[in-house]
N, C-alpha and C positions, 0 to 999 in steps of 0.2 A: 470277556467279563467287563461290566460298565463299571466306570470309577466317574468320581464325583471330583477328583484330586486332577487331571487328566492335562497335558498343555500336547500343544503339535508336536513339541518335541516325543512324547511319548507316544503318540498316537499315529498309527499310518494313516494313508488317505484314502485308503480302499476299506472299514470294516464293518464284520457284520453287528449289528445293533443288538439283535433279538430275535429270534427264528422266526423269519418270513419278513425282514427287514434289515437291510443293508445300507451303508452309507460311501457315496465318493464326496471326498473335498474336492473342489475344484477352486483350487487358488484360496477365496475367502467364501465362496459358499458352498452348501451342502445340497444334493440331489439324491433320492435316494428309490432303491428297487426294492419294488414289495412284490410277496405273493404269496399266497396259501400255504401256513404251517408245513399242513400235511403233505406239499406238493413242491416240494424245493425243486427241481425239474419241470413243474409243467407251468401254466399259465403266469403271467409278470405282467405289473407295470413300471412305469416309470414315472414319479414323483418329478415335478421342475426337470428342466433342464440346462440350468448353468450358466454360463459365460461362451459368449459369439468364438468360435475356434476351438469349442470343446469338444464336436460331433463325435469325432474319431477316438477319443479319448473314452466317450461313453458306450460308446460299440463295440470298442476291445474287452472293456470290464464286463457288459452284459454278456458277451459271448464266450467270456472264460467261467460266470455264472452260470451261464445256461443253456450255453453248446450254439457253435455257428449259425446262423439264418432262423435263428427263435426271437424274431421281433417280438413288443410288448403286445401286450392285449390293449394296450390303451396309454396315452401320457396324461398325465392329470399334471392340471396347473393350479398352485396356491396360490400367485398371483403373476402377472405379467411383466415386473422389472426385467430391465435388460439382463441383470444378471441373473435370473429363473427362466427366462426363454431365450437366451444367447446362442443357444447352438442349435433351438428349435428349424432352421429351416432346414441345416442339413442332417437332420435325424431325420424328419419328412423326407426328405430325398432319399432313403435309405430305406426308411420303410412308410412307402406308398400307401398301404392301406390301413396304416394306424392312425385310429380318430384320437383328439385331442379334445377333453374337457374342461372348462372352467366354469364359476359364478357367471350368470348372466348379467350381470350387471361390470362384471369382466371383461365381457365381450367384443367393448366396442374399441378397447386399446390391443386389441390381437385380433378385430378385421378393420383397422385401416380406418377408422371413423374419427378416434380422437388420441390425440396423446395424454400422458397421465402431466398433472400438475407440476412445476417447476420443481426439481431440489432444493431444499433451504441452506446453503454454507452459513448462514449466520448461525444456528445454531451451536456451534462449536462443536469442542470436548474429540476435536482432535483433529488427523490428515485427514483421513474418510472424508467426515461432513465437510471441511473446508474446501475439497477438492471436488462435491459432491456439485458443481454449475457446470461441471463439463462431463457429467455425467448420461447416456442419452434419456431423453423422455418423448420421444417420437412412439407415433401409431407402427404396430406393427401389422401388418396385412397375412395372416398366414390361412388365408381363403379360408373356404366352406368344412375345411377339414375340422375346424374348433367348434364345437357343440357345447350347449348348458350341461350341466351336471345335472340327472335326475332331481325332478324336484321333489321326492319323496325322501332324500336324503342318502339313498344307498350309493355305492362307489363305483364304477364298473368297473368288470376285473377285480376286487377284492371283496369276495363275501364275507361279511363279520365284519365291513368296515362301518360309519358314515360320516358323510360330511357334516362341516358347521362353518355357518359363514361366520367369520370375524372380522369386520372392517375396521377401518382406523386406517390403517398402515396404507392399503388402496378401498377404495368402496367396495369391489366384490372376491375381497381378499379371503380364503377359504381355509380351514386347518382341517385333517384326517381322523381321527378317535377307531380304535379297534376295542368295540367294548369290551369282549369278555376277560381282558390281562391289560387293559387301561394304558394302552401304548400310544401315542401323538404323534404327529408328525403338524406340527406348529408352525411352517413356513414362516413369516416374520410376524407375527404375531406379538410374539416375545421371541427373545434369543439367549440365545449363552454364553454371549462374549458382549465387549461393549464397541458396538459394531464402527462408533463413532471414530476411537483411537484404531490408529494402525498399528501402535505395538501393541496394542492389548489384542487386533486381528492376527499380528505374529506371532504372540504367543498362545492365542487361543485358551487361556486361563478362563476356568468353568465356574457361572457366575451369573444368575440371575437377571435381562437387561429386557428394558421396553423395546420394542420394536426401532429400526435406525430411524433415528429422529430424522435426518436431511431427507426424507422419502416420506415421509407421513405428513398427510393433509390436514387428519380430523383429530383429535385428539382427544374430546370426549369419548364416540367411539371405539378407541383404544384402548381404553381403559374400560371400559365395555366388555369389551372381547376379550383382554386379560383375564379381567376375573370371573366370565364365562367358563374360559380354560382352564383357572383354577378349582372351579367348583365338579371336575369334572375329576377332582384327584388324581390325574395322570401318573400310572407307574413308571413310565418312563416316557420322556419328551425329549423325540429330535426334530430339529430348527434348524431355521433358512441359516445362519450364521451360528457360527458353536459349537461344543462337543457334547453329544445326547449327554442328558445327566437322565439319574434315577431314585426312585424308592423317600426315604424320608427327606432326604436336603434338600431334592428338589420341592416338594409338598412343602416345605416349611419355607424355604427360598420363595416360593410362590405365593405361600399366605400372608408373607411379611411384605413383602411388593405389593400386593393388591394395595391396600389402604393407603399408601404411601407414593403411589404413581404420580401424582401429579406434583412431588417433591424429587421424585427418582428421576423420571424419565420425559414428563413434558418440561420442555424448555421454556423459562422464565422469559424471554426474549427470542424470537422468529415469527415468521411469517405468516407462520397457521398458529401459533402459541394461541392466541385469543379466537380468531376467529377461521373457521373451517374453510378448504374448497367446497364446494358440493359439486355432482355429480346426479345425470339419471339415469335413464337407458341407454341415451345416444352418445353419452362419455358427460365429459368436465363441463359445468355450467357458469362455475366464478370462481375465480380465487381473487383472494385479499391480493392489495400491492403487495412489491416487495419492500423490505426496509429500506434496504440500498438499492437506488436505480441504477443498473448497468453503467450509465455513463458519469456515477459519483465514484462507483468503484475503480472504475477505472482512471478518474483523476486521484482514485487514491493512489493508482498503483503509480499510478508518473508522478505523485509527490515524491513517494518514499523513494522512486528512481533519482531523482531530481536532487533531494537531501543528503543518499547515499554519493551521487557522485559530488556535488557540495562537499560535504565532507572530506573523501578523498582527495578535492583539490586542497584545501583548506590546508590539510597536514602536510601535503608535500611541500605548501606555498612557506610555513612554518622553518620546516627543515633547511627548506634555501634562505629564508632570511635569518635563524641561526647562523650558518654558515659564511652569509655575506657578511653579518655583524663580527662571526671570527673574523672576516679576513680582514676590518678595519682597524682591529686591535691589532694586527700583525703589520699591517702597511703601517702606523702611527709609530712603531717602534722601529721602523724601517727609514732611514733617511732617504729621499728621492724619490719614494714612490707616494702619489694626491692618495689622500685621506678616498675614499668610497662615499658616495650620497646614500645615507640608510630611505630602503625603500618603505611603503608608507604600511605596509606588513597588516594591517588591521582584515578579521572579517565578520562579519555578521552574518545570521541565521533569520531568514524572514518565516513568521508562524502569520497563521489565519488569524486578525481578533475576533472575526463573529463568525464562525465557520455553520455552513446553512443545517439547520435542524434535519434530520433526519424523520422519516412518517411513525408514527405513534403506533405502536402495535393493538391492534384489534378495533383503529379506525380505518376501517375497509370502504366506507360508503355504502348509500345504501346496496345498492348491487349483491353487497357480502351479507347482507344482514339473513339469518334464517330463523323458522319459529322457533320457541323454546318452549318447554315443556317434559316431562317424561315422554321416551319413546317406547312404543309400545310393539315395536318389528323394529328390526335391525335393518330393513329396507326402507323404514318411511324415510328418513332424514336425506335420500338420493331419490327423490319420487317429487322434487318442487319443480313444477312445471315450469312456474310462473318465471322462474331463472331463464336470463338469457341464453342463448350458445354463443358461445365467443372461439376467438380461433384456439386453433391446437397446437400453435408454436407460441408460448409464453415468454417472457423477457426474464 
């Protein structure tokens, strides 16, 4: 039974959603097995796959679903982060001749062509984003096995389904819709937790959130695709991050977030906040600097080492020249024993006066600049040629 009330505590990590769709947690995200109502035994796919070390974990759960050596009919990808294809290669190893699906515009960060756009930790609003620069964004190469999604919209492996591309989050970022009982399967599109905080990831408390801001390039886009998704009244929507919610809270959770995205969920201050990576066929074509260059951050991190052990000495220097000062009071009262020389005890804290400006958000140069207007496809805005190609390991 779906509850709207729901946290991990309550919730185990294997359950089924809704008949013909099942969910495993895996750690902090959701991968989930779908397959025909009427056919809970025959034909399966499998939705994402997870986090790198998860294979064995997703092999056991299918095969208590669905009886030993019943590989999917298909793995469908909602997008390509490390954590939705993590265990993708040894699932591949396991079952040889299962094709893998994604967006074409997907494509070129799961065969080895480009990596997807740097993580933003400046964004904040918690451990996640902050911890989000050592996150991987490397090309993954998972050969000829990974094919476009029909481009008519239907799903393979699930009839009654189809796809919808939603980008923002990645450019050929895709969600599922089962029309006839309005069911989602939202990959991070939006999610249900605030994916940014780690305790709000522990306690998986159900809750309305934009797609993980430290992942998302575009952010127009985004808000695009949300309220795509919303228009599409979803009964029940489960997401890369969160616990399915359903029926009215979610729909009203949804219609109140629309209008208000860019107050919720884009950040006031990052990387991409003003202006976009883009993206074409061949992968990533620019992104904006970052705020903080690797090597400010890093003198940030050896100030605050620098002041913390500053400090540290500071107080112990304190303590001993307390202690000296007792013992001059004790010698003075003491016949025979020389007065102590008080030492010179003073310390000071040196700060930056002009500490060097940091870059302006949404002055990218021209490089970053893209045309404006209403978009009229959800593919023009990854279709400018004119963009350079730049490498695929970013700073």
């Amino acid at each position: 039974m779906l509850s709207n009330d729901a946290t991990r505590a309550t919730t185990p990590a294997f359950t089924a959603v809704v008949p013909g769709l099942s969910v495993l947690r895996d750690v902090f995200v959701n991968l989930y097995y779908a397959f025909p109502q009427d056919q809970p035994q025959g034909p399966w796919v499998l939705i994402d796959a997870g986090l790198p070390g998860s294979s064995d974990k997703i092999i056991k759960q299918a095969e208590e679903l669905f009886g030993p050596d019943t590989p999917p009919a298909a793995i469908l990808l909602t997008h390509g982060h490390f954590d939705h294809v993590g265990a993708l290669d040894g699932l591949l190893a396991a079952w040889p001749d299962v094709p893998v699906y994604a967006h074409p515009l997907e494509l070129p960060y799961l065969t080895g062509k480009s990596g997807f756009p740097p993580p933003d930790p400046t964004v904040g609003g918690g451990m996640m984003a902050y911890l989000s620069f050592t996150y991987p964004k490397h090309a993954y190469d998972f050969g000829p096995r990974v094919q476009a999604l029909p481009a008519d919209g239907s799903v393979p492996g699930l009839p009654g389904w189809r796809w919808v591309h939603t980008p923002g989050h990645t450019f050929g970022h895709v969600s599922f819709f089962r029309e006839h009982d309005k069911v989602l399967v939202a990959g991070d599109a939006f999610t249900t937790v605030k994916q940014e905080s780690g305790s709000a990831v522990y306690t998986q408390k159900q809750e309305v959130h934009g797609p993980p801001a430290y992942f998302t390039p575009d952010w127009d886009a985004a808000r695009e695709s949300i309220a795509l998704l919303a228009r599409l009244e979803p009964e029940v929507a489960a997401t890369g991050h969160g616990i399915p919610m359903s029926g009215t809270t979610l729909r009203r959770q949804l219609a109140d977030f629309v209008p208000r995205f860019d107050a919720l969920a884009r950040p006031k201050v990052g990387r991409y906040a003003k202006v976009p990576a883009t993206a074409d066929g061949s992968g990533v074509t620019s992104v904006p600097p970052p705020l903080v260059q690797p090597w400010l951050k890093g003198l940030a991190l050896a100030g605050l080492a620098i002041g913390a052990v500053a400090l540290a000495t500071a107080g112990k220097g304190k303590k001993k020249d307390k202690k000296r000062k007792q013992g001059r009071t004790d010698s003075s009262d003491s016949p025979g024993k020389a007065a102590q020389r008080p030492a010179d005890g003073s310390y000071r804290a040196w700060y930056r006066d002009n500490p060097a400006a940091g870059s302006e958000p949404g002055h990218g140069g021209s490089n970053f600049s893209h045309e404006t207007g209403t978009r009229q496809h959800a593919d023009q805005r990854y279709s400018d040629s004119w963009s350079r190609k730049i490498e695929t390991q970013y700073p």
